[in-house]
KOLBA-291667 format. One record per residue (C-alpha): residue number from 1; x, y, z. Coordinates in nm, 2 decimals. Layout:
N
  marse      px      py      pz
    NUM       X       Y       Z
...
END
This chain:
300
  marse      px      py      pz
      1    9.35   14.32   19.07
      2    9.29   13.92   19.10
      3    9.20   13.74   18.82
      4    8.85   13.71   18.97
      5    8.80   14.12   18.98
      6    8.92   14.13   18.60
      7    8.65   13.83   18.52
      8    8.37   14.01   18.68
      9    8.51   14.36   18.55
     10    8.44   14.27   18.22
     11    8.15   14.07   18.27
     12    8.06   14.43   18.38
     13    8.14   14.61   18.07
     14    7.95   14.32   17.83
     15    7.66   14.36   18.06
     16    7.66   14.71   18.02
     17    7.78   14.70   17.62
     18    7.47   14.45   17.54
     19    7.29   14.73   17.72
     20    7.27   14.92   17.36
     21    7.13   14.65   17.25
     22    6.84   14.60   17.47
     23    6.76   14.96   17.47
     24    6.79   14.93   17.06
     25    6.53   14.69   17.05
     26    6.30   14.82   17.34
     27    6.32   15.17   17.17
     28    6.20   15.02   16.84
     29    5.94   14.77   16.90
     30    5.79   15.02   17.19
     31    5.67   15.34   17.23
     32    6.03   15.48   17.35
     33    5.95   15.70   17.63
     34    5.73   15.46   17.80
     35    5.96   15.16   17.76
     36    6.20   15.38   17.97
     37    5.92   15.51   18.24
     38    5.91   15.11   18.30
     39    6.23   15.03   18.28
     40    6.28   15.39   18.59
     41    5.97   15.20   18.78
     42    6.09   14.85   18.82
     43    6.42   15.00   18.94
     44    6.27   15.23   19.16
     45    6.06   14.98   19.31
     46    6.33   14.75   19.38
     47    6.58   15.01   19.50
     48    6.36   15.29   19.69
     49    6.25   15.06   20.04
     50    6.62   15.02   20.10
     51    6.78   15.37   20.17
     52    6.72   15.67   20.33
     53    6.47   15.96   20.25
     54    6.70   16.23   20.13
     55    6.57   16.53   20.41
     56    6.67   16.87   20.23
     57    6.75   16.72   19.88
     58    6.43   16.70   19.68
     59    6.47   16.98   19.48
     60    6.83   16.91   19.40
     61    6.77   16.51   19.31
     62    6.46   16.62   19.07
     63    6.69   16.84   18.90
     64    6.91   16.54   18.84
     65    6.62   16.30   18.77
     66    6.51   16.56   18.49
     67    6.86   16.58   18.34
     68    6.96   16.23   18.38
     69    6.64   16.04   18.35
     70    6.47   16.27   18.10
     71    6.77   16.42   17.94
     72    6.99   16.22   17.89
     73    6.77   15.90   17.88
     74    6.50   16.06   17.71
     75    6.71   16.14   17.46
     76    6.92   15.87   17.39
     77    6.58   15.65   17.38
     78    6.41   15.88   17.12
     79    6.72   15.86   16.90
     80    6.74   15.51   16.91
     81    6.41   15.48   16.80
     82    6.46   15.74   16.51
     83    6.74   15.46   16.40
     84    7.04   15.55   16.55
     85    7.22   15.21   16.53
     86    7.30   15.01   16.89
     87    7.69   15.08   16.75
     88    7.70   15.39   16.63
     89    7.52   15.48   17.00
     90    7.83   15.34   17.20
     91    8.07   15.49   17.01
     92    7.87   15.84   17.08
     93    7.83   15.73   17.40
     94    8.19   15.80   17.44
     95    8.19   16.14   17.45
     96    8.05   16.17   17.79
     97    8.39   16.19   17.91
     98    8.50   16.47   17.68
     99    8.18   16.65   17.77
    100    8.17   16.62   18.09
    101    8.55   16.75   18.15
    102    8.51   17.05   17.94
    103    8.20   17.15   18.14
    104    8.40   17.08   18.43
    105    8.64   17.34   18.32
    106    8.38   17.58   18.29
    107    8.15   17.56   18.56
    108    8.39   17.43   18.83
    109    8.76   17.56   18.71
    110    8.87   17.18   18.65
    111    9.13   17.22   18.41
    112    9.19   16.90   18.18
    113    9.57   17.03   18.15
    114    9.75   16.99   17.80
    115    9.73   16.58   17.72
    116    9.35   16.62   17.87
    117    9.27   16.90   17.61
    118    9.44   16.68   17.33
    119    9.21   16.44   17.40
    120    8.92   16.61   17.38
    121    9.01   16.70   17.03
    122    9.07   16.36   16.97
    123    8.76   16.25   17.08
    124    8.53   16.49   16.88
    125    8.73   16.42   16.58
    126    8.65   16.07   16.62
    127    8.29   16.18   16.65
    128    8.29   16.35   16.34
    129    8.48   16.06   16.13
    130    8.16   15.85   16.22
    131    7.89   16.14   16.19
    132    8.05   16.19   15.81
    133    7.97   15.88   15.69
    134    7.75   15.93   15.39
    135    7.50   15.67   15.57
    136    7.44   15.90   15.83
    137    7.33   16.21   15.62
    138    6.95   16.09   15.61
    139    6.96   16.08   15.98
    140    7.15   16.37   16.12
    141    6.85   16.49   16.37
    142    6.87   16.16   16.54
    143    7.26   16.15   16.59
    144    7.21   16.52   16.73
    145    6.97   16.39   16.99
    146    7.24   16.13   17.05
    147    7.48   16.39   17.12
    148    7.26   16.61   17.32
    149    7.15   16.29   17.56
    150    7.59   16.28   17.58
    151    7.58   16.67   17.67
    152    7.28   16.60   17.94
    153    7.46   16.33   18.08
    154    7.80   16.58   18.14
    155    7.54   16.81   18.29
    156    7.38   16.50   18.55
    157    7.77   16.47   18.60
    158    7.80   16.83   18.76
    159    7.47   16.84   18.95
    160    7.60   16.50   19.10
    161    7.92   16.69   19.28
    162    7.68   16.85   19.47
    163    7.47   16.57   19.59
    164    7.76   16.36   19.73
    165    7.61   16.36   20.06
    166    7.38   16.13   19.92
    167    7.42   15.77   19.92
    168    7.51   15.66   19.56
    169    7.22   15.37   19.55
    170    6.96   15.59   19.73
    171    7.07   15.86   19.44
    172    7.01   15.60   19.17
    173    6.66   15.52   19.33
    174    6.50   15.81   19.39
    175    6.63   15.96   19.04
    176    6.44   15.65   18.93
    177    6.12   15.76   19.12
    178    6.16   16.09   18.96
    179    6.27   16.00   18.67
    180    5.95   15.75   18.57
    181    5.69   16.03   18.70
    182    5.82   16.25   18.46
    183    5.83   16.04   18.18
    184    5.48   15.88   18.22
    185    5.34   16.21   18.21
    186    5.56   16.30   17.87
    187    5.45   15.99   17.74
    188    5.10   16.01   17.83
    189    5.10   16.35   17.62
    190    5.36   16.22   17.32
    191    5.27   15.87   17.30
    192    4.96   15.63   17.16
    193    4.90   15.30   17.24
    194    5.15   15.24   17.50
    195    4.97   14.96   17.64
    196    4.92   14.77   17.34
    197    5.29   14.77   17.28
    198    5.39   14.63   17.62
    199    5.10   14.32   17.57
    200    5.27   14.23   17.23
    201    5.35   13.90   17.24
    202    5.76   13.93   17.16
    203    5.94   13.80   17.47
    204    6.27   13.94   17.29
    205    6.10   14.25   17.36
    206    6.05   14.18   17.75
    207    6.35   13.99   17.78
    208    6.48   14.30   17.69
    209    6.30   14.53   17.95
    210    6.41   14.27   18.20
    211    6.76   14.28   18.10
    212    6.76   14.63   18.12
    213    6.63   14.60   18.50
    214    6.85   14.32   18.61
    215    7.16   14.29   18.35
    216    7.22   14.64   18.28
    217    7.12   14.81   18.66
    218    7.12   14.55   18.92
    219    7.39   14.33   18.84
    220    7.62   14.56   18.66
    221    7.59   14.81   18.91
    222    7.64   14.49   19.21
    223    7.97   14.45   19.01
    224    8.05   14.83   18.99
    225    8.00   14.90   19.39
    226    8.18   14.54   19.49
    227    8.49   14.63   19.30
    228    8.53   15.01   19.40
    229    8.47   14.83   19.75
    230    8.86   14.67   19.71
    231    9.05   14.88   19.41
    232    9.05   15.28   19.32
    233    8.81   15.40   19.15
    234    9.09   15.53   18.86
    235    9.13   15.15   18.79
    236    8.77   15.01   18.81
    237    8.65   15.27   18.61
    238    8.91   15.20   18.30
    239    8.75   14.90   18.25
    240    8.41   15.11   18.12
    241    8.60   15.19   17.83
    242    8.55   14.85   17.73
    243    8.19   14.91   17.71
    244    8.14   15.09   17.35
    245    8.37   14.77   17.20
    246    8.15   14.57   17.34
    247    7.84   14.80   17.25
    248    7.95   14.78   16.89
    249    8.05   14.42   16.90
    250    7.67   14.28   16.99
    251    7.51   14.56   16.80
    252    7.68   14.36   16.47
    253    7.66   14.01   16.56
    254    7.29   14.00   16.70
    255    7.14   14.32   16.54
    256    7.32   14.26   16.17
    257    7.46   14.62   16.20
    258    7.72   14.69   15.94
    259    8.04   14.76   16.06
    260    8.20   15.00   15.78
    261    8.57   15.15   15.76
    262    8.46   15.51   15.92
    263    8.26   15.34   16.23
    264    8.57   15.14   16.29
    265    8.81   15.45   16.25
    266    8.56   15.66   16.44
    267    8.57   15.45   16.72
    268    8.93   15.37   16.73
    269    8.97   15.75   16.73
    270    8.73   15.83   16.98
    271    8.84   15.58   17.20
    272    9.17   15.67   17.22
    273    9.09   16.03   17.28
    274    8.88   15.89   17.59
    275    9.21   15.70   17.66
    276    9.40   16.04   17.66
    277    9.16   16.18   17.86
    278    9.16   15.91   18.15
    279    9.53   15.82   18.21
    280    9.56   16.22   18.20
    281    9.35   16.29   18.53
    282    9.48   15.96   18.70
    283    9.80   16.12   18.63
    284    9.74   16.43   18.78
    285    9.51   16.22   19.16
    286    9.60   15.84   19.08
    287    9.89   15.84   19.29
    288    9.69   15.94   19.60
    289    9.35   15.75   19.54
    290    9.21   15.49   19.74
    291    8.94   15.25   19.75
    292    8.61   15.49   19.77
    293    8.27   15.51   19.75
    294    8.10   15.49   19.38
    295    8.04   15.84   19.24
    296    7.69   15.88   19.10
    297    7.66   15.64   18.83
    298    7.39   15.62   18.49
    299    7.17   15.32   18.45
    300    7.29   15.23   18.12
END
């Protein structure tokens, strides 16, 4: 890679690791659910005039939009709100990857093979180093929801092998369309004074919902497509796991979160698990693997 794709790959990952951020914020000073149904309809709106009606796939992509957008979002949003920390959500964030390989082996006969499985032991362990912080004890619902919104988005990962027909950005929109129906209506029936919340005059608050739509989506995602364009996808994609350092980095410096010993060794652990997990499967295809299209992606 030139020196320019490394820039702009990690301007990538900070976009996406101040991503916590924003949704930390948004998730707290709004009502959750409906701070994501906007964040799905601006997307959707900018995305949905530009690609092609998928004929055939409605019931498929709805499936996806309820796991991804309500799932795993939902989730994640609704966890951040019962205080999951911005850092303690990138480090869980991690174990997508874990997640989503062992349901691979399951459902689809992927086997991770013997450094893979290490990995994923490695992984979890790191999980529970961080979960077993005495800190977290009060809160143990909300870092199960964090989990679960991991497992929904290893599930999204799944359905998405059979919707590669599909366009990856007209994917992205219409699970946005999808997506935002279904969470106005759960909001509408689990949520008060949505409305009130969005007129608040905070612009740290809209910033946020703006970042979310045009840091975290449309320019992240710009990035993501233009480099897969030029390099494999094996070594675009190791730059995400720069994402939870970054994650964890803003979460301290402009939340004040405190960054003790076991969220440092959790992460550390958990990282290199991911690591483990990564250079395992390139191992196994990396040889052979060219420039490609982008897989279906989350909107973090």
């Amino acid at each position: 890679m030139t020196p320019l794709h490394i820039t702009i790959a990690v301007v990538m990952a900070m976009l996406w690791g101040f991503g916590f951020v924003t949704s930390k914020y948004g998730a707290t000073n709004m009502e959750p659910i409906f701070f994501l149904a906007l964040r799905f309809i601006a997307v959707s709106l900018m995305l949905i005039w530009f690609v092609r009606i998928p004929h055939g796939q409605w019931k498929a992509i709805i499936l996806f939009a309820t796991t991804m957008g309500a799932g795993h979002f939902g989730l994640f949003y609704i966890a951040l709100d019962m205080g999951v920390e911005a850092s303690t959500a990138a480090i869980i964030w991690q174990t997508q990857v874990p997640l989503t390989v062992l349901l691979a082996a399951i459902w689809l006969g992927d086997r991770p093979g013997w450094l893979g499985t290490i990995g994923i032991v490695i992984a979890f362990c790191g999980v529970l180093v961080l979960v077993g912080e005495p800190r977290h004890f009060d809160n143990l619902l909300a870092i199960g929801l964090m989990v679960g919104s991991s497992i929904m988005w290893a599930v999204a990962n799944i359905q998405a092998k059979k919707l590669v027909n599909i366009e990856p950005l007209a994917l992205n929109a219409w699970m946005s369309f999808f997506s935002a129906v279904i969470l106005l209506i759960c909001s509408i029936a689990l949520e008060r004074e949505q409305i009130a919340s969005f007129w608040v005059a905070d612009w740290r608050l809209h910033g946020s919902l703006f970042f979310q739509v045009m840091g975290s989506t449309v320019l992240a995602y710009w990035i993501w497509y233009y480099l897969l364009a030029h390099h494999p996808v094996s070594r675009v994609s190791g730059f995400t796991l720069m994402v939870p350092f970054f994650g964890v980095l803003f979460g301290i410096f402009t939340l004040g979160e405190p960054m003790t010993w076991p969220t440092a060794l959790g992460g550390i652990i958990t990282l290199a698990g991911v690591i483990l997990i990564v250079f395992s499967r390139r191992a196994l295809d990396g040889a052979t693997q060219k420039p490609a299209r982008a897989p279906a992606q989350k909107l973090k």
